[in-house]
VMD Tcl script that builds the backbone (N, CA, C; Angstrom):
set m [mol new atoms 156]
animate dup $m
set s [atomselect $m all]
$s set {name element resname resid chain x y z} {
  {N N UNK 1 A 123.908 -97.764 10.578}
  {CA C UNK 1 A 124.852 -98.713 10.041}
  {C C UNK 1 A 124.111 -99.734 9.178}
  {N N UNK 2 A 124.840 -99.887 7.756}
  {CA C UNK 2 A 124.221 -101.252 7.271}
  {C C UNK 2 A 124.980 -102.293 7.843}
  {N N UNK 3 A 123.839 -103.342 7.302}
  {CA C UNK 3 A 123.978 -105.122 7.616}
  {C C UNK 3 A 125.607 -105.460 7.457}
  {N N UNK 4 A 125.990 -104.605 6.150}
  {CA C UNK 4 A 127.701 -104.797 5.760}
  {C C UNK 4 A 128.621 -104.531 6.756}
  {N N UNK 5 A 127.782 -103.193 7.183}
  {CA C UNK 5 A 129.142 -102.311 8.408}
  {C C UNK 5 A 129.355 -103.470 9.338}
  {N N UNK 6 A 127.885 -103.611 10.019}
  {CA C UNK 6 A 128.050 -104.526 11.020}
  {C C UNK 6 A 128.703 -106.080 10.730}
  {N N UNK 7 A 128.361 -106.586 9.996}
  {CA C UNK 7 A 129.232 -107.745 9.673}
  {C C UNK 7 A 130.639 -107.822 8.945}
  {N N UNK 8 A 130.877 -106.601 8.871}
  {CA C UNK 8 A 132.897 -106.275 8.394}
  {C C UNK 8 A 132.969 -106.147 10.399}
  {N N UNK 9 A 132.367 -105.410 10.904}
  {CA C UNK 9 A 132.532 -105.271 12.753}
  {C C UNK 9 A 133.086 -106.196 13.251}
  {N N UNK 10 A 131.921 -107.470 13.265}
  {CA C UNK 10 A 132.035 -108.816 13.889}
  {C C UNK 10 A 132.941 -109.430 13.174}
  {N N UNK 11 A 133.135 -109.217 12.016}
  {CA C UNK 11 A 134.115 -110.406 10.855}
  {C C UNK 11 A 133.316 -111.536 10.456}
  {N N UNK 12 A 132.128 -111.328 10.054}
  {CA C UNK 12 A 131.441 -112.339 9.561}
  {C C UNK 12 A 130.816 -111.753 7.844}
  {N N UNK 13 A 130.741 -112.578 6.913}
  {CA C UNK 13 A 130.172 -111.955 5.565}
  {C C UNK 13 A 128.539 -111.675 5.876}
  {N N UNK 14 A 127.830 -110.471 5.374}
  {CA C UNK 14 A 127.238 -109.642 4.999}
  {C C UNK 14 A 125.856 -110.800 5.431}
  {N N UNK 15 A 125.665 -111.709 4.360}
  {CA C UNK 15 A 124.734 -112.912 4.450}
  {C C UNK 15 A 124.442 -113.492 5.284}
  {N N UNK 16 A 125.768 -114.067 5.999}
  {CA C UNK 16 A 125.636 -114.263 7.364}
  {C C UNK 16 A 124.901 -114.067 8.564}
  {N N UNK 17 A 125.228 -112.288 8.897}
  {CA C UNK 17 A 125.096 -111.496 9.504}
  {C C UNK 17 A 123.211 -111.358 9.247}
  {N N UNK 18 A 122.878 -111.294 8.197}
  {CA C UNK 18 A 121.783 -111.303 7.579}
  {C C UNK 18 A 120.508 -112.524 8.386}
  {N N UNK 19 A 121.503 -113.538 8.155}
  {CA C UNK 19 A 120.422 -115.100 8.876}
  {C C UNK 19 A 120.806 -114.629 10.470}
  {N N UNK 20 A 121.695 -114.043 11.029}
  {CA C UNK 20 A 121.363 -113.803 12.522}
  {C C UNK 20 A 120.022 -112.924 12.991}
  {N N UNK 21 A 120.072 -111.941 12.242}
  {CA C UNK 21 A 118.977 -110.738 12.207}
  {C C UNK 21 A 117.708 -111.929 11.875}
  {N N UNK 22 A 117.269 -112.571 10.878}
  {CA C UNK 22 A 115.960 -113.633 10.626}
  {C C UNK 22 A 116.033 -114.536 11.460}
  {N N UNK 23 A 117.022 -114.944 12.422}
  {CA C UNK 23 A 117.146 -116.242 13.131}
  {C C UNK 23 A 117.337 -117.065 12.476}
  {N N UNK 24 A 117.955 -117.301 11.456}
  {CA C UNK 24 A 118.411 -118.762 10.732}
  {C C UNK 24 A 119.325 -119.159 11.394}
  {N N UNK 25 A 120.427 -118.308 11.593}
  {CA C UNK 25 A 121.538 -118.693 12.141}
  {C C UNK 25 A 121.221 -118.377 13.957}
  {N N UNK 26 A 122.345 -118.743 14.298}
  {CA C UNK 26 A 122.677 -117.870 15.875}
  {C C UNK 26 A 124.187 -118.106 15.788}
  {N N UNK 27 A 124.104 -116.538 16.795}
  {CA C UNK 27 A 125.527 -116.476 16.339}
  {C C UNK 27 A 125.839 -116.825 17.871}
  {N N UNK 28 A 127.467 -116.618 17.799}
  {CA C UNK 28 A 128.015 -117.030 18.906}
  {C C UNK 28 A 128.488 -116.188 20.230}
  {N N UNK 29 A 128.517 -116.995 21.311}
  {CA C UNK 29 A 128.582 -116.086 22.359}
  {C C UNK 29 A 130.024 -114.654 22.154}
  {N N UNK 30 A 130.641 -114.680 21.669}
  {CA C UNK 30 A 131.381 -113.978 21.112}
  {C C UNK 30 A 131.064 -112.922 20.151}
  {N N UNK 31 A 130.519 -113.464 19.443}
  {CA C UNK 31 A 129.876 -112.092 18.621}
  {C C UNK 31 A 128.515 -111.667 18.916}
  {N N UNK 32 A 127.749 -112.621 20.184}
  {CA C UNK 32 A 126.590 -111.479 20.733}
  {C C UNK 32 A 127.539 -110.739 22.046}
  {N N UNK 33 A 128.447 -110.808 22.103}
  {CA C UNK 33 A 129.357 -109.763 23.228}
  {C C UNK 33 A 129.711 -108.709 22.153}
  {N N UNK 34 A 130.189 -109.054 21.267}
  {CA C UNK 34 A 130.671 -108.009 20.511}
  {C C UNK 34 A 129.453 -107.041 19.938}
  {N N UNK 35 A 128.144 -107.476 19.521}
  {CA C UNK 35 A 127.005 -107.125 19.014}
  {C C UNK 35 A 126.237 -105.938 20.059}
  {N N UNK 36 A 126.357 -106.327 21.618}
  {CA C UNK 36 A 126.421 -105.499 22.993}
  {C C UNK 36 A 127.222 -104.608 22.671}
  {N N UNK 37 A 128.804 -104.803 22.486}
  {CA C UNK 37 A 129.770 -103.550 22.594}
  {C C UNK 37 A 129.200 -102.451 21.658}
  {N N UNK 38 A 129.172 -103.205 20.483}
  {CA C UNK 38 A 128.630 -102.070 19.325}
  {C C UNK 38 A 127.327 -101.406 19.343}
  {N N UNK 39 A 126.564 -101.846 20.153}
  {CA C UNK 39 A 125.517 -100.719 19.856}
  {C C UNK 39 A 125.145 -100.308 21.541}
  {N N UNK 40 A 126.425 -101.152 22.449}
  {CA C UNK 40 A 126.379 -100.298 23.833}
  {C C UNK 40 A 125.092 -100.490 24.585}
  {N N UNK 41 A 124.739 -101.989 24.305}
  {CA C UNK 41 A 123.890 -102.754 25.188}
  {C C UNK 41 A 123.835 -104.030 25.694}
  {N N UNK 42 A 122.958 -104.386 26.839}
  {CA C UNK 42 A 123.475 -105.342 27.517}
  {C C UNK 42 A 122.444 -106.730 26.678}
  {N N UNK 43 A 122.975 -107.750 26.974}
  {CA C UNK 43 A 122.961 -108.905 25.966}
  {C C UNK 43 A 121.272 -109.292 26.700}
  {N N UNK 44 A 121.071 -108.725 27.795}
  {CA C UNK 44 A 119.961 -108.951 28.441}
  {C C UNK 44 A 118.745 -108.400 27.243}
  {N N UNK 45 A 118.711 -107.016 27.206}
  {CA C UNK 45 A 118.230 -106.829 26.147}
  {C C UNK 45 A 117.728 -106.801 25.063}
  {N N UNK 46 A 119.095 -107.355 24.284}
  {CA C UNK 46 A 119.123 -107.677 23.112}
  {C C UNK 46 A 118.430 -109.150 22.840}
  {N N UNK 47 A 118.413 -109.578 24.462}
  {CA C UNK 47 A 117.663 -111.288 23.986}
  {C C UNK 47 A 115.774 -111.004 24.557}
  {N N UNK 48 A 116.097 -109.910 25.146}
  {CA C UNK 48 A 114.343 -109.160 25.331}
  {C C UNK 48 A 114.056 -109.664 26.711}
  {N N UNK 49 A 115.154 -109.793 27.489}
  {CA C UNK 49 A 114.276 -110.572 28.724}
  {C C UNK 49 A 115.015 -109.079 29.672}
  {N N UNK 50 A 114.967 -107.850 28.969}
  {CA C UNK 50 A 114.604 -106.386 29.751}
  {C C UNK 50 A 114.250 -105.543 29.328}
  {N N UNK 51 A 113.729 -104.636 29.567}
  {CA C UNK 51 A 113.131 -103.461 28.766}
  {C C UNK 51 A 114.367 -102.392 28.429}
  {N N UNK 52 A 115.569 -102.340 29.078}
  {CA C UNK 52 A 116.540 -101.349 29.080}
  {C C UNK 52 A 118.034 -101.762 29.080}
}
mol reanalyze $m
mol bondsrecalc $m
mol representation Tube
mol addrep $m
């Protein structure tokens, strides 16, 4: 998936989506739930405090 797919997903513009991936931004507890659904992982993970 590109940066686009995923940010038409969440409903956020492209750029956006972009400063979450660099950490400029952070996004919100809502769209790191939604960010879990879509690639079908747990938020534990995705913040690195698990290996799986």
């Amino acid at each position: 998936m590109t940066q686009r797919d995923v940010a038409a997903k969440l409903g956020v513009a492209q750029p956006v989506y972009q400063r979450f991936e660099k950490g400029i931004f952070e996004c919100s507890y809502e769209q790191l739930a939604a960010i879990c659904r879509l690639y079908d992982i747990s938020a534990d993970y995705l913040l690195g405090l698990t290996d799986y």
